[in-house]
DORORO-686997 format. One record per atom (N, C-alpha, C): residue in three letters; atom name; y, x, z. Coordinates in steps of 0.05 Angstrom, whole numbers. Example, Ala and Ser with C-alpha at 12.3 -4.5 7.8 and 13.67 -1.06 7.14 Angstrom:
<recs>
bado:mardren:py:px:pz
ALA:N:-114:264:156
ALA:CA:-90:246:156
ALA:C:-66:264:156
SER:N:-45:257:142
SER:CA:-21:273:143
SER:C:1:258:157
</recs>
This chain:
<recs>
bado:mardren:py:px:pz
UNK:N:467:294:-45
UNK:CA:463:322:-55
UNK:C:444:336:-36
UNK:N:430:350:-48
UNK:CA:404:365:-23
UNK:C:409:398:-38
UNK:N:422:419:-14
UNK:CA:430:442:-20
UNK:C:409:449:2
UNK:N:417:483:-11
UNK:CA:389:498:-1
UNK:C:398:512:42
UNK:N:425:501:48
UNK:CA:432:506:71
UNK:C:425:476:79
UNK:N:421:448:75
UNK:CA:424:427:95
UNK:C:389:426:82
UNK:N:382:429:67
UNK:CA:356:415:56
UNK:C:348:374:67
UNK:N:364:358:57
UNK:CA:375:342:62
UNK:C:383:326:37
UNK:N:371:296:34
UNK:CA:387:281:22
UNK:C:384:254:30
UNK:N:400:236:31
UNK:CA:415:217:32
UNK:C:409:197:15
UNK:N:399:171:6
UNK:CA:414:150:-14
UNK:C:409:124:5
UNK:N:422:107:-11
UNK:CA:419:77:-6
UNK:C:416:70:-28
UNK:N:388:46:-15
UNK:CA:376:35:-33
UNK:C:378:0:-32
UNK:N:390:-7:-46
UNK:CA:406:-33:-48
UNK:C:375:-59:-63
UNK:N:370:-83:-39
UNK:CA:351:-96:-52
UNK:C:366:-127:-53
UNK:N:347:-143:-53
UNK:CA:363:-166:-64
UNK:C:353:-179:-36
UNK:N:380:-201:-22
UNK:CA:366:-206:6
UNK:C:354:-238:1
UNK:N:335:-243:20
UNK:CA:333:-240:49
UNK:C:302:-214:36
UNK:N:301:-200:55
UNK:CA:280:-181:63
UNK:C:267:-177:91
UNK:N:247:-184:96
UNK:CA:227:-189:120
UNK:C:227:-151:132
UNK:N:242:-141:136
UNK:CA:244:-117:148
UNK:C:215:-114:167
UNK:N:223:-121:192
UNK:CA:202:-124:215
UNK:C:167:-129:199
UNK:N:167:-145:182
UNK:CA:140:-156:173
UNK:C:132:-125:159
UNK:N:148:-109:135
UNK:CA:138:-94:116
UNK:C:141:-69:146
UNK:N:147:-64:160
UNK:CA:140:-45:184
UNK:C:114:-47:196
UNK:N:106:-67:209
UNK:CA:81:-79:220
UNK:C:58:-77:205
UNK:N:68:-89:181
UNK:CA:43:-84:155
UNK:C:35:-53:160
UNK:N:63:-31:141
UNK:CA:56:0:147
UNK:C:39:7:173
UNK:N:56:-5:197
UNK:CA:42:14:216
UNK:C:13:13:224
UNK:N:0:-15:215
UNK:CA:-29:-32:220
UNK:C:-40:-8:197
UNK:N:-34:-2:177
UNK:CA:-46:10:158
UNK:C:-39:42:151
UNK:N:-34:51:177
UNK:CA:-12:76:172
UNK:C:-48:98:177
UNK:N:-34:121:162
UNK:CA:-55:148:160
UNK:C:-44:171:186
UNK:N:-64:170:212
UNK:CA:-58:190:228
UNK:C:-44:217:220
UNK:N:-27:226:233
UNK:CA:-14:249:231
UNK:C:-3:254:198
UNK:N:2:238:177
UNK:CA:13:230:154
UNK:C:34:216:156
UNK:N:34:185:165
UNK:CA:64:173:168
UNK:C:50:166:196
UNK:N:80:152:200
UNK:CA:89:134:229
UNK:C:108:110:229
UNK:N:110:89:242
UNK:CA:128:80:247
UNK:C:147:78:272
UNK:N:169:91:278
UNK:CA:177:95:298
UNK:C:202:81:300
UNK:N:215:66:320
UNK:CA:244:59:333
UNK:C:245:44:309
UNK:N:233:25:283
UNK:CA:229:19:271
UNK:C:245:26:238
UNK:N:239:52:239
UNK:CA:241:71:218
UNK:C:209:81:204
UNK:N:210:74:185
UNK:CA:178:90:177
UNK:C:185:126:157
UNK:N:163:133:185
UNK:CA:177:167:159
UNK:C:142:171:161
UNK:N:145:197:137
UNK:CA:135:205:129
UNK:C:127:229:119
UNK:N:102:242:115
UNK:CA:98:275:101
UNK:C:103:262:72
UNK:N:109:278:57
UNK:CA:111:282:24
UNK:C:106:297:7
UNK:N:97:298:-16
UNK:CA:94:321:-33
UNK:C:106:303:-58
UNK:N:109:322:-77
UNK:CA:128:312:-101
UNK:C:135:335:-113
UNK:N:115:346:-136
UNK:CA:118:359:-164
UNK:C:112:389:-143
UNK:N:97:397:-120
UNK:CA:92:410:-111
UNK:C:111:426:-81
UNK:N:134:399:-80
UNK:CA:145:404:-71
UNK:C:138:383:-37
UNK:N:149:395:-11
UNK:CA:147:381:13
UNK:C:167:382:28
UNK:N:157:361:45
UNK:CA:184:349:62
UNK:C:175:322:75
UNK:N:196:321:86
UNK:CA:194:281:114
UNK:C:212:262:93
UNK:N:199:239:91
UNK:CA:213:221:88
UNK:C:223:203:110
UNK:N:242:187:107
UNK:CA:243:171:128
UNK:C:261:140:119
UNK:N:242:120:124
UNK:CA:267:96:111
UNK:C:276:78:138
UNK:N:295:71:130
UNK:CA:306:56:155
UNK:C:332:37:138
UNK:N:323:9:156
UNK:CA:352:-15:143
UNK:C:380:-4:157
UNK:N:387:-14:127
UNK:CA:422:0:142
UNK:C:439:-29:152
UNK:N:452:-22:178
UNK:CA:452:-51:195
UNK:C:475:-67:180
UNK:N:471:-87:174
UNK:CA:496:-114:166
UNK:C:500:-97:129
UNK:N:475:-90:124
UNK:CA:480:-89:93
UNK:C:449:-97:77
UNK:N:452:-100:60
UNK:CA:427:-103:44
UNK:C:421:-82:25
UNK:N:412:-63:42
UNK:CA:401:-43:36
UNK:C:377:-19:57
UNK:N:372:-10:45
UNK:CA:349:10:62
UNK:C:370:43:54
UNK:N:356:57:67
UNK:CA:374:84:78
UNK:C:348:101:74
UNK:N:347:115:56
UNK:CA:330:137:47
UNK:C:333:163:57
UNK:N:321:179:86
UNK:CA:331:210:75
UNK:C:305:227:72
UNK:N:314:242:58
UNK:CA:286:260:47
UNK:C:303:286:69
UNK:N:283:300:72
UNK:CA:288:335:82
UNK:C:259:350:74
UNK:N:274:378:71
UNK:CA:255:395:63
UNK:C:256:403:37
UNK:N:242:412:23
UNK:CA:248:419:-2
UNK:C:246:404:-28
UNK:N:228:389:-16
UNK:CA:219:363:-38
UNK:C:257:346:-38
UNK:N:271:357:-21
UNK:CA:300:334:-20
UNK:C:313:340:-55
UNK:N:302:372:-72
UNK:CA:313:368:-93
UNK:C:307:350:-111
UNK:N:289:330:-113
UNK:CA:284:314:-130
UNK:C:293:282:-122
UNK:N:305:283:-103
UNK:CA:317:250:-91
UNK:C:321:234:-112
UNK:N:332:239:-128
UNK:CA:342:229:-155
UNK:C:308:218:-163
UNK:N:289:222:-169
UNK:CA:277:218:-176
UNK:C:251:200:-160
UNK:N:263:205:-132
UNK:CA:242:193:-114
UNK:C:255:158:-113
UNK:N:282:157:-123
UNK:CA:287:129:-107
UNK:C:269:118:-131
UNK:N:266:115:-145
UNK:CA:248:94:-161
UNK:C:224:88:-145
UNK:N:207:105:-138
UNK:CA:183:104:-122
UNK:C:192:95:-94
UNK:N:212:98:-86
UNK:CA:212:84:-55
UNK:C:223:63:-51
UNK:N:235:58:-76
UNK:CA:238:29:-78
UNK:C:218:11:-86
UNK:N:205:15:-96
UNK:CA:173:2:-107
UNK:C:155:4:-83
UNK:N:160:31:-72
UNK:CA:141:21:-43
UNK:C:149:-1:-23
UNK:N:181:-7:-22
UNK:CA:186:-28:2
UNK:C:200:-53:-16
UNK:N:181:-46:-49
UNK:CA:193:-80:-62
UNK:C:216:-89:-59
UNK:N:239:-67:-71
UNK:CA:262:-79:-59
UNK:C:270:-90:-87
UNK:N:257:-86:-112
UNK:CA:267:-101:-137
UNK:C:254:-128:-137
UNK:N:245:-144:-116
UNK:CA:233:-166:-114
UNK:C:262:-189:-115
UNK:N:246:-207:-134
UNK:CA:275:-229:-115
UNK:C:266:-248:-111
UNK:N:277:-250:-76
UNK:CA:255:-280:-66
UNK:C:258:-303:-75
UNK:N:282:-308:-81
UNK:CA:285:-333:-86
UNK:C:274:-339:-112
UNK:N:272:-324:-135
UNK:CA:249:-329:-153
UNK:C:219:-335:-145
UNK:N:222:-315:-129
UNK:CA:187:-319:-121
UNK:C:179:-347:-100
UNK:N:205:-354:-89
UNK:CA:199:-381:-76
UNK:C:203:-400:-95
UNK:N:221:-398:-110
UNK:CA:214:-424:-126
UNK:C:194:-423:-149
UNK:N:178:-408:-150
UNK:CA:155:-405:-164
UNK:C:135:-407:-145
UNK:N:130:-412:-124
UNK:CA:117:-425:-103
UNK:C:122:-450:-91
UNK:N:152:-463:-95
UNK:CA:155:-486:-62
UNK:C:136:-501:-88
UNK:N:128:-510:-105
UNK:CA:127:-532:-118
UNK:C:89:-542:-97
UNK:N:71:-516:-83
UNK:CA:51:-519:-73
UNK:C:59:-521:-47
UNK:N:49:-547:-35
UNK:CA:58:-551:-3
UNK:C:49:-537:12
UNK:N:28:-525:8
UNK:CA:19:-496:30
UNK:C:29:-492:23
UNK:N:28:-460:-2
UNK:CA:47:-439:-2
UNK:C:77:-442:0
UNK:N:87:-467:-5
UNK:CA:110:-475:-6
UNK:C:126:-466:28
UNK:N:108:-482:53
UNK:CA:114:-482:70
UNK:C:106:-457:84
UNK:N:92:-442:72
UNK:CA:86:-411:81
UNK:C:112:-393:71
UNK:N:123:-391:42
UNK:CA:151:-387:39
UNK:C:172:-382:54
UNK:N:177:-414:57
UNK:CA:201:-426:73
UNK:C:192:-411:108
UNK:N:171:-408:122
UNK:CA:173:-401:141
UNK:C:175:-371:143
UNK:N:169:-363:128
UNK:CA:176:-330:132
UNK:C:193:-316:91
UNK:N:211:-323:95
UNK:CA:239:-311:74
UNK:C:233:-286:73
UNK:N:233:-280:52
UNK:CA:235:-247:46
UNK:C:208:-236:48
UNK:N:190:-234:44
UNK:CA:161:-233:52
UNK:C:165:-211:29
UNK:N:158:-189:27
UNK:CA:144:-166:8
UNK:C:121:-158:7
UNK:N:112:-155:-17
UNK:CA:89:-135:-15
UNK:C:91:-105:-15
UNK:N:82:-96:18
UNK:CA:84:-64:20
UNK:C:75:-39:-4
UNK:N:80:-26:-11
UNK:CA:69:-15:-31
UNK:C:56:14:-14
UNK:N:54:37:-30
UNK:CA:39:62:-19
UNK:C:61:81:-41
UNK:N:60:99:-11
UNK:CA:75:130:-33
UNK:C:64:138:-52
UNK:N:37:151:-50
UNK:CA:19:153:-57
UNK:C:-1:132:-69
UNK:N:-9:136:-100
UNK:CA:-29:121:-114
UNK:C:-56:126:-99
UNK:N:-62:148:-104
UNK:CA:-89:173:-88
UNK:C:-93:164:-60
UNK:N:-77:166:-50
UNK:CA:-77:152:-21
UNK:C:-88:128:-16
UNK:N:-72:109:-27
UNK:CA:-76:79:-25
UNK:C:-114:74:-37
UNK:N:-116:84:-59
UNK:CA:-145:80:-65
UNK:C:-161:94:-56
UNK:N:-154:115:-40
UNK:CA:-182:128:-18
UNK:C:-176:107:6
UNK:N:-165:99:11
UNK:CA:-152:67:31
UNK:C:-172:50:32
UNK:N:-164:46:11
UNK:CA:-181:16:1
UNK:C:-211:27:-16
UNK:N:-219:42:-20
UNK:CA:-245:48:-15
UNK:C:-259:49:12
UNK:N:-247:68:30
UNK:CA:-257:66:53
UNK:C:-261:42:62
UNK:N:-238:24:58
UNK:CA:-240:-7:74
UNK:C:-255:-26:63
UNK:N:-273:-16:40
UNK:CA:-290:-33:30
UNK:C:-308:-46:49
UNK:N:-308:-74:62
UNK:CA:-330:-81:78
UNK:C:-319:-72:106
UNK:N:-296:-58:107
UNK:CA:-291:-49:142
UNK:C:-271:-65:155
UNK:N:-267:-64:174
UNK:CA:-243:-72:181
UNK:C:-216:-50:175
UNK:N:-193:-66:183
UNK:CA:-171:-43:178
UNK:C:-159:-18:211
UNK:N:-177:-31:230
UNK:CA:-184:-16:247
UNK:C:-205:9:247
UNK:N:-223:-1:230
UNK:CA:-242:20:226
UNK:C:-242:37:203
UNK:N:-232:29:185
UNK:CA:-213:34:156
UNK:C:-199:58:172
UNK:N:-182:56:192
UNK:CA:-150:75:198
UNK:C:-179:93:213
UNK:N:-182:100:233
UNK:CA:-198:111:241
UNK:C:-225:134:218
UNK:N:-231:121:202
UNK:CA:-238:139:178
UNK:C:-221:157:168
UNK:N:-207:143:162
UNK:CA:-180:160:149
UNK:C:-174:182:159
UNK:N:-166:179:186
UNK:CA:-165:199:219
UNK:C:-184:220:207
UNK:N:-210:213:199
UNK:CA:-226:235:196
UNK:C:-227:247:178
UNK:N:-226:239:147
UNK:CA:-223:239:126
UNK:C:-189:276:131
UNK:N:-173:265:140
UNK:CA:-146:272:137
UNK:C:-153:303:155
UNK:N:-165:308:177
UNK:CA:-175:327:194
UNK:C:-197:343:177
UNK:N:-216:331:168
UNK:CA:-236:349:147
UNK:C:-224:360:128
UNK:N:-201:347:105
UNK:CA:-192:352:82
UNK:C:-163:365:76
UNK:N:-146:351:104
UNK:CA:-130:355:93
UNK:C:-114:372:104
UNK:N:-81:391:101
UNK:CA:-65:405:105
UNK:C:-60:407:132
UNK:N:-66:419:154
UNK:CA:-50:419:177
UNK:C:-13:435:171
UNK:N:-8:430:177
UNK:CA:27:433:177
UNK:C:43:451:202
UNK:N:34:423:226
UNK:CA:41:435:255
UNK:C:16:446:271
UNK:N:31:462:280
UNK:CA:16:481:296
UNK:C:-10:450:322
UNK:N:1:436:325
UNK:CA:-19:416:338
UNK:C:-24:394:324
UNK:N:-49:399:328
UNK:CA:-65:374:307
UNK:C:-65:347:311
UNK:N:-47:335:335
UNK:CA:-47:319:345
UNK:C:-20:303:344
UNK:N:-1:322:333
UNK:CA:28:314:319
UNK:C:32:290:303
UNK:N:51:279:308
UNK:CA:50:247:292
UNK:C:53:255:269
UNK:N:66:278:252
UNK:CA:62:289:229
UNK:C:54:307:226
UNK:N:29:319:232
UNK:CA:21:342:232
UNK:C:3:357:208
UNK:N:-1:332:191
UNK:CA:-19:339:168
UNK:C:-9:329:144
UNK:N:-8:348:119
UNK:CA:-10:335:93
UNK:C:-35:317:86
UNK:N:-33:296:73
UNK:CA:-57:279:56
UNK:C:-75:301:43
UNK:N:-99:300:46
UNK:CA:-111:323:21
UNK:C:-106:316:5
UNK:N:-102:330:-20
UNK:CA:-102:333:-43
UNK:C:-129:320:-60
UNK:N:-130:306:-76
UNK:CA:-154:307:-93
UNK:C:-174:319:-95
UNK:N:-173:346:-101
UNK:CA:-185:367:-109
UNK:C:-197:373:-84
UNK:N:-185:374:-53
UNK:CA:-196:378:-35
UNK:C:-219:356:-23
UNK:N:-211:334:-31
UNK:CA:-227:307:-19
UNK:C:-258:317:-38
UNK:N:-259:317:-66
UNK:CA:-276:325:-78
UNK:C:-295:339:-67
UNK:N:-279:359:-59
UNK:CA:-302:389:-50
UNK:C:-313:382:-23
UNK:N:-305:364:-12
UNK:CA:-301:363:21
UNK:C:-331:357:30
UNK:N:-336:371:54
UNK:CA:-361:357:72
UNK:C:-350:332:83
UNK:N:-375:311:73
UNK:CA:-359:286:88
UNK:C:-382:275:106
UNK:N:-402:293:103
UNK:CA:-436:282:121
UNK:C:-422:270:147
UNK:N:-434:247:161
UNK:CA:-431:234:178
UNK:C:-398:224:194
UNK:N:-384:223:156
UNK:CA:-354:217:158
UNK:C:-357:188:175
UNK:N:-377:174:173
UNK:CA:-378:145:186
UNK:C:-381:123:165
UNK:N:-379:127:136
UNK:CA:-393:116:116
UNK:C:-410:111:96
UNK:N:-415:93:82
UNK:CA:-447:93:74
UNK:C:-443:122:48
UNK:N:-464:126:41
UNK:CA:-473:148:35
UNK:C:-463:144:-1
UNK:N:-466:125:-14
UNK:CA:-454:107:-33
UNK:C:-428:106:-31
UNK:N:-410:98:-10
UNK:CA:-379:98:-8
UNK:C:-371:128:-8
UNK:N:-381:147:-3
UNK:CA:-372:167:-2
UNK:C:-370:185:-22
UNK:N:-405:172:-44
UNK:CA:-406:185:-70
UNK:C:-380:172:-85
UNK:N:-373:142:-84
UNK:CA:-354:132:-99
UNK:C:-320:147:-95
UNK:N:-322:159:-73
UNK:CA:-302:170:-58
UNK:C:-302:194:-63
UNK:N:-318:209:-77
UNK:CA:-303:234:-82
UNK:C:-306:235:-121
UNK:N:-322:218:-122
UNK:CA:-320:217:-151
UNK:C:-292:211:-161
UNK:N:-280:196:-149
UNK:CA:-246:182:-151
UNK:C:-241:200:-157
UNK:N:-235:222:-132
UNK:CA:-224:245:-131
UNK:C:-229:259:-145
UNK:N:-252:276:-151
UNK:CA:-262:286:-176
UNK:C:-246:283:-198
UNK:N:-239:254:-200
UNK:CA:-235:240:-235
UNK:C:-202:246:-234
UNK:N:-192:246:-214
UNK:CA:-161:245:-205
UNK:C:-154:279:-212
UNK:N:-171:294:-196
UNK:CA:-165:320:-196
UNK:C:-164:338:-222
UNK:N:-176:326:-241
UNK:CA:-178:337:-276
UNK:C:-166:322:-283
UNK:N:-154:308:-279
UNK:CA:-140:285:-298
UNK:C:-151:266:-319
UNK:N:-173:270:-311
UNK:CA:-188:243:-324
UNK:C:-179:210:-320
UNK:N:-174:211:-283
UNK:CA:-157:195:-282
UNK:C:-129:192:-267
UNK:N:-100:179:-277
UNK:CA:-90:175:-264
UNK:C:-74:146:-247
UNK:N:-68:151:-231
UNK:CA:-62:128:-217
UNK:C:-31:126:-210
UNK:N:-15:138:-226
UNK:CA:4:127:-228
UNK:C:25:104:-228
UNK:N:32:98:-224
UNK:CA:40:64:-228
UNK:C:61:58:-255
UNK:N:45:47:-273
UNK:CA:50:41:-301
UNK:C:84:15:-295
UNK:N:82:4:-280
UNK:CA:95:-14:-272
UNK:C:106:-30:-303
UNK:N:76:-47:-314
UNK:CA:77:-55:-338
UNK:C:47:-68:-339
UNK:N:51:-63:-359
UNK:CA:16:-71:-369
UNK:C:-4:-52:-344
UNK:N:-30:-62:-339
UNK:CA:-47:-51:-330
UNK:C:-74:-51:-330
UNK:N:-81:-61:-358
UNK:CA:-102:-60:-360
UNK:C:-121:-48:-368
UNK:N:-104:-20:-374
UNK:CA:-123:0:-382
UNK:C:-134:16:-356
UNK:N:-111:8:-341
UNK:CA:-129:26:-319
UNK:C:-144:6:-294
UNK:N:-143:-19:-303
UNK:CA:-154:-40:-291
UNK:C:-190:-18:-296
UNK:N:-185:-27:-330
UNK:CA:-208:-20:-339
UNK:C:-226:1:-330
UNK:N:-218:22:-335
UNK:CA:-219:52:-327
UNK:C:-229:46:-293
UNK:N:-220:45:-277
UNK:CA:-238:38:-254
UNK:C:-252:18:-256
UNK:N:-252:-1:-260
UNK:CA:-279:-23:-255
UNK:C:-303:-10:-271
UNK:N:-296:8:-289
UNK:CA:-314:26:-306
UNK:C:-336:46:-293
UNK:N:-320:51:-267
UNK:CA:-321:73:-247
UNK:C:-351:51:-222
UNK:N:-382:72:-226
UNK:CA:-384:51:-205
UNK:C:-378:56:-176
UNK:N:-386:32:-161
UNK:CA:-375:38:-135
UNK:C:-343:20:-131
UNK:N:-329:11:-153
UNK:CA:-312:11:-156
UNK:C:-309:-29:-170
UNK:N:-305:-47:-156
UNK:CA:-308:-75:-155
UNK:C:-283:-87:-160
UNK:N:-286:-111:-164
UNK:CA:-248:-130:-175
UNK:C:-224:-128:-147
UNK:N:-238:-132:-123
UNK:CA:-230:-131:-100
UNK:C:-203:-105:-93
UNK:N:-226:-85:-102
UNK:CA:-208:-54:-97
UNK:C:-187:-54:-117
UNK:N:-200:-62:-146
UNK:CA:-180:-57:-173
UNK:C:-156:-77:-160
UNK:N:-159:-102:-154
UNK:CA:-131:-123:-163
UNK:C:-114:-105:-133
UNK:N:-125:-102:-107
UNK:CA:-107:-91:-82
UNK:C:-92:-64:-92
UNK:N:-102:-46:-107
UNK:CA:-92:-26:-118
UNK:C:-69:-38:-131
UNK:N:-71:-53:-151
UNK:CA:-50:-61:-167
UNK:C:-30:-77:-159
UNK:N:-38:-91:-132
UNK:CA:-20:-106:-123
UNK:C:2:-81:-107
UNK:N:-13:-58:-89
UNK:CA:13:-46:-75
UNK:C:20:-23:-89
UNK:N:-1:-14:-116
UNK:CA:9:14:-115
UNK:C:18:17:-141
UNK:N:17:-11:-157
UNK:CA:14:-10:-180
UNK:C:39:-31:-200
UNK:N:50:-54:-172
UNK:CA:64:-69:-165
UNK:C:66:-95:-186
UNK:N:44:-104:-179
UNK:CA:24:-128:-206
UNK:C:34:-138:-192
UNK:N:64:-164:-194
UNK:CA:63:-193:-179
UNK:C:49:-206:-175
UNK:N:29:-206:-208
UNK:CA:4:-229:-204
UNK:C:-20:-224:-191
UNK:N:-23:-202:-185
UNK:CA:-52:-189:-174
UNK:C:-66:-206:-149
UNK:N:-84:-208:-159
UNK:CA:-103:-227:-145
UNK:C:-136:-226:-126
UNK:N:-134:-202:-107
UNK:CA:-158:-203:-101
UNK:C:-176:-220:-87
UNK:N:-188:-241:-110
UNK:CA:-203:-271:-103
UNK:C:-226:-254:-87
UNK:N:-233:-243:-75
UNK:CA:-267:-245:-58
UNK:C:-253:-235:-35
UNK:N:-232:-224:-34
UNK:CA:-216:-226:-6
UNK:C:-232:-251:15
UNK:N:-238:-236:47
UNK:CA:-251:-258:59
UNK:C:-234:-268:83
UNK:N:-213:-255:79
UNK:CA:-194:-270:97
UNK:C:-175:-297:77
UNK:N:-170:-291:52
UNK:CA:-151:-301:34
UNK:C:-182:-326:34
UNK:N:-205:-322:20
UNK:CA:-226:-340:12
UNK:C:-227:-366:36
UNK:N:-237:-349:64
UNK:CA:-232:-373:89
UNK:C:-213:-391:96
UNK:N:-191:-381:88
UNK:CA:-160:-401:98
UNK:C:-156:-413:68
UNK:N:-166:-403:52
UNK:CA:-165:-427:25
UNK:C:-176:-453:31
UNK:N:-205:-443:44
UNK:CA:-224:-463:45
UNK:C:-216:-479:66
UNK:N:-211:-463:95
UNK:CA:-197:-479:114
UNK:C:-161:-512:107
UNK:N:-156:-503:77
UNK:CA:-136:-518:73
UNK:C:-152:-535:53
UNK:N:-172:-527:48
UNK:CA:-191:-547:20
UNK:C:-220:-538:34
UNK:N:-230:-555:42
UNK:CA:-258:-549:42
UNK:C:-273:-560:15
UNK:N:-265:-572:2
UNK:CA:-279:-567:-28
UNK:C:-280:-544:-46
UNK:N:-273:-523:-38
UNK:CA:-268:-496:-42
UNK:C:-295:-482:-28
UNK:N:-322:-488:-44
UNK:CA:-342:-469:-27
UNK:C:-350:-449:-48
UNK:N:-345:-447:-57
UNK:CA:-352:-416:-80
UNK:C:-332:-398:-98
UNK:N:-326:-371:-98
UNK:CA:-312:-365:-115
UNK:C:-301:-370:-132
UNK:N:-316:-377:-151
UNK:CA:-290:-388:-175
UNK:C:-276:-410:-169
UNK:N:-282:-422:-152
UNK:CA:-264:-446:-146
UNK:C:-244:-435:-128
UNK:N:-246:-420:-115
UNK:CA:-222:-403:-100
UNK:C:-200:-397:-128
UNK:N:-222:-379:-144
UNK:CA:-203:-374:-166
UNK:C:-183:-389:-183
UNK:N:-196:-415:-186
UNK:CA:-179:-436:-210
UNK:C:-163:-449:-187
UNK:N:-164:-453:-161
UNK:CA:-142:-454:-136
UNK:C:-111:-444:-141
UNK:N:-126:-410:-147
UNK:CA:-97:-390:-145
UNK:C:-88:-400:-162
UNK:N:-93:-410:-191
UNK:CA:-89:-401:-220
UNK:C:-63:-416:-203
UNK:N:-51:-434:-195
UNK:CA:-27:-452:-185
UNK:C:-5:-430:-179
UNK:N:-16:-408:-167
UNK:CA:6:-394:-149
UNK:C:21:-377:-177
UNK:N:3:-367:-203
UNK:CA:19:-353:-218
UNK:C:42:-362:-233
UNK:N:62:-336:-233
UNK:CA:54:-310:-230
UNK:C:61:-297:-210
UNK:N:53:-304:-188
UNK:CA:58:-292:-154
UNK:C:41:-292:-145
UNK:N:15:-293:-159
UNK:CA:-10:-291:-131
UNK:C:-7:-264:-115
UNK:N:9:-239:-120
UNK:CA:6:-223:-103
UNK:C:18:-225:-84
UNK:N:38:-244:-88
UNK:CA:62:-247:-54
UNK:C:50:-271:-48
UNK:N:31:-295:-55
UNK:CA:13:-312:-50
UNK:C:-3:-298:-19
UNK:N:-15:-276:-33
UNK:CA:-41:-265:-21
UNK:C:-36:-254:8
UNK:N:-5:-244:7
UNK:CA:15:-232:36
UNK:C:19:-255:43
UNK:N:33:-278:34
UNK:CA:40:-298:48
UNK:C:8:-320:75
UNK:N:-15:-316:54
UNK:CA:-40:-326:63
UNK:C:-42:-305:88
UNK:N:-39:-277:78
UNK:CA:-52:-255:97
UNK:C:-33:-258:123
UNK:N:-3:-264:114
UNK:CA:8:-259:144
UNK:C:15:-294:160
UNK:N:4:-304:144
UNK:CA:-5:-336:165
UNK:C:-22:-323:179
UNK:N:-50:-310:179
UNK:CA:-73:-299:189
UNK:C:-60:-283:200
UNK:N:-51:-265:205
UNK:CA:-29:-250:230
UNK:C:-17:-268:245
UNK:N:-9:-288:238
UNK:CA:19:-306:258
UNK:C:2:-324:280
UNK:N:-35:-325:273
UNK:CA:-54:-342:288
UNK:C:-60:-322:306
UNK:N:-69:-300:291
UNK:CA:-85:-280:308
UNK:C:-69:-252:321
UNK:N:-47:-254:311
UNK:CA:-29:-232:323
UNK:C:-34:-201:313
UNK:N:-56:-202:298
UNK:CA:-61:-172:291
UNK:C:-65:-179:255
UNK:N:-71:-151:243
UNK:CA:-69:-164:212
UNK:C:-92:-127:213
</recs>
C-alpha cells in the first residue's frame, strides 16, 4: 500500500529459478545512464516517472527466496500495482530457463554456454524512449563511449532534481519533447545520428510513435522504425530484444555476436550465413545473443 504519510511501496516479485542475479546487475551497471540509475551494494535503483508521476525505484533479490523485492517511493508509489508488470519484464522474471535451455542444449556451443551460466536473462529497460536513444547513440560506439554521451545528452536535456549535478540520482531522463528541442551541437556525434535522434523524439513526442512494449506481435512497429531513416535491423531487433521482450530477436550484424560465430565456424564469412547459423537457436536467439555476448565478457572481463 503507498499512503500519502510513508509515500512507499513494497512488492515481491516472484520469477521462476535459477536467475543469474549478479550477471543482470553487471549488464545494468556497464549500461547504466549517469545521475538516472545506479547500481549499488548490489541493488539497482532508479529515477522514475509513470503517468506524470515521480519517484526512486529500487530492486533487490530477496535472500533464500525466488524472488526480487520491488520498492517504489515518492509519488509515482500510487501506481505499484501497475508498475510490477513493467519491472518484471525489465529483470525477465517471466522467463523460464529451463525451457530456454532445452531449446538450446540440442547446439553444442550454445548448449555448453547454457549449462555454464543457468539463469542467464535478458536485461530489459524501464524506459522504451530511453533504451532507443541508447542504442541510437551506440550505433558504431562502444558502450563506453555510448554511456559517456548519454552523460551529455542527460545534462543538456534533462531534469536536474538535486540540488548537485553530480548526485548518483540527480537527474530525470529528458523527456521526448525535450531531446527534440535540444542543442545537441558538438554532443560528440555524427551530425546524421543526431538528426536520427531527435527525429525519434520528435515522432515519440506527438505520438506518431510509440514504443511501448506490445509484448506480442511486433511487427508493426518493427516496421514503423526501419521506416524511420537513420534507423537499421541492428537498432530495431536490440530494441525488441530488451524493451520490447522478443525471445527471438536477433541482431545478426552485431560485431561482437558476428566474430565469435565465425571464431566457432570459420565458414561463416558473410552475413547471411551468420543468419541461417542462428535460424538453429529459434525461438531464443535473444537469450542466444546474451549467452554469445556474455562468453565475450567471461574472456575479456568487461562487456
Amino acid at each position: 500500500m503507498c499512503t500519502s504519510d510513508s509515500l512507499q511501496a513494497v512488492r515481491s516479485l516472484p520469477f521462476n529459478p535459477p536467475l543469474d542475479w549478479h550477471r543482470i546487475l553487471t549488464f545494468l551497471s556497464g549500461h547504466q545512464t549517469f545521475g538516472v540509475e545506479a547500481v549499488v551494494d548490489d541493488v539497482y535503483v532508479r529515477n522514475v516517472e509513470f503517468k506524470g508521476s515521480v519517484g526512486v525505484l529500487s530492486v533487490a533479490k530477496a535472500p533464500g527466496e525466488d524472488s526480487l523485492i520491488a520498492t517504489v517511493t515518492g509519488d509515482v508509489c500510487r501506481y505499484m500495482d501497475d508498475l510490477v508488470e513493467p519491472i518484471s519484464h525489465m529483470f525477465d522474471l517471466y522467463a523460464v530457463p529451463d525451457q530456454i535451455a532445452e531449446g538450446l542444449a540440442d547446439d553444442p556451443w550454445l548448449g555448453a554456454l547454457v549449462r555454464a551460466r543457468p539463469g542467464l536473462r535478458v536485461p530489459g529497460s524501464f524506459s522504451g524512449f530511453e533504451l532507443i536513444v541508447r542504442t541510437i547513440v551506440g550505433q558504431q560506439v562502444s558502450v563506453k563511449g555510448a554511456t559517456t554521451i548519454i552523460e551529455r545528452l542527460v545534462r543538456r536535456a534533462g531534469i536536474q532534481i538535486l540540488p548537485d549535478p553530480n548526485a548518483q540520482l540527480g537527474w530525470q531522463f529528458p523527456t521526448p519533447d525535450a531531446l527534440a528541442r535540444a542543442d545537441l551541437e558538438k554532443i560528440g556525434m555524427p551530425g546524421k545520428r543526431v538528426e536520427t535522434l531527435q527525429r525519434v523524439a520528435a515522432a515519440v513526442a506527438c505520438g506518431e510513435l510509440s514504443l511501448n512494449p506490445p509484448y506480442g506481435d511486433t511487427s508493426e512497429l518493427r516496421r514503423q522504425l526501419l521506416a524511420m531513416s537513420g534507423i537499421g535491423p541492428w537498432t530495431v531487433e536490440y530494441i525488441a530484444m530488451r524493451a520490447w521482450r522478443d525471445p527471438d530477436a536477433w541482431p545478426a550484424s552485431d560485431l561482437v555476436l558476428m566474430n565469435l560465430m565465425t571464431l566457432q565456424d570459420s565458414s561463416l564469412t558473410r552475413l547471411a550465413l551468420h543468419k541461417k547459423r542462428a535460424q538453429a537457436w529459434k525461438p531464443w536467439r535473444a537469450y542466444a545473443a546474451m549467452h554469445i555476448w556474455n562468453s565475450a565478457v567471461d574472456m575479456s572481463g568487461s562487456m
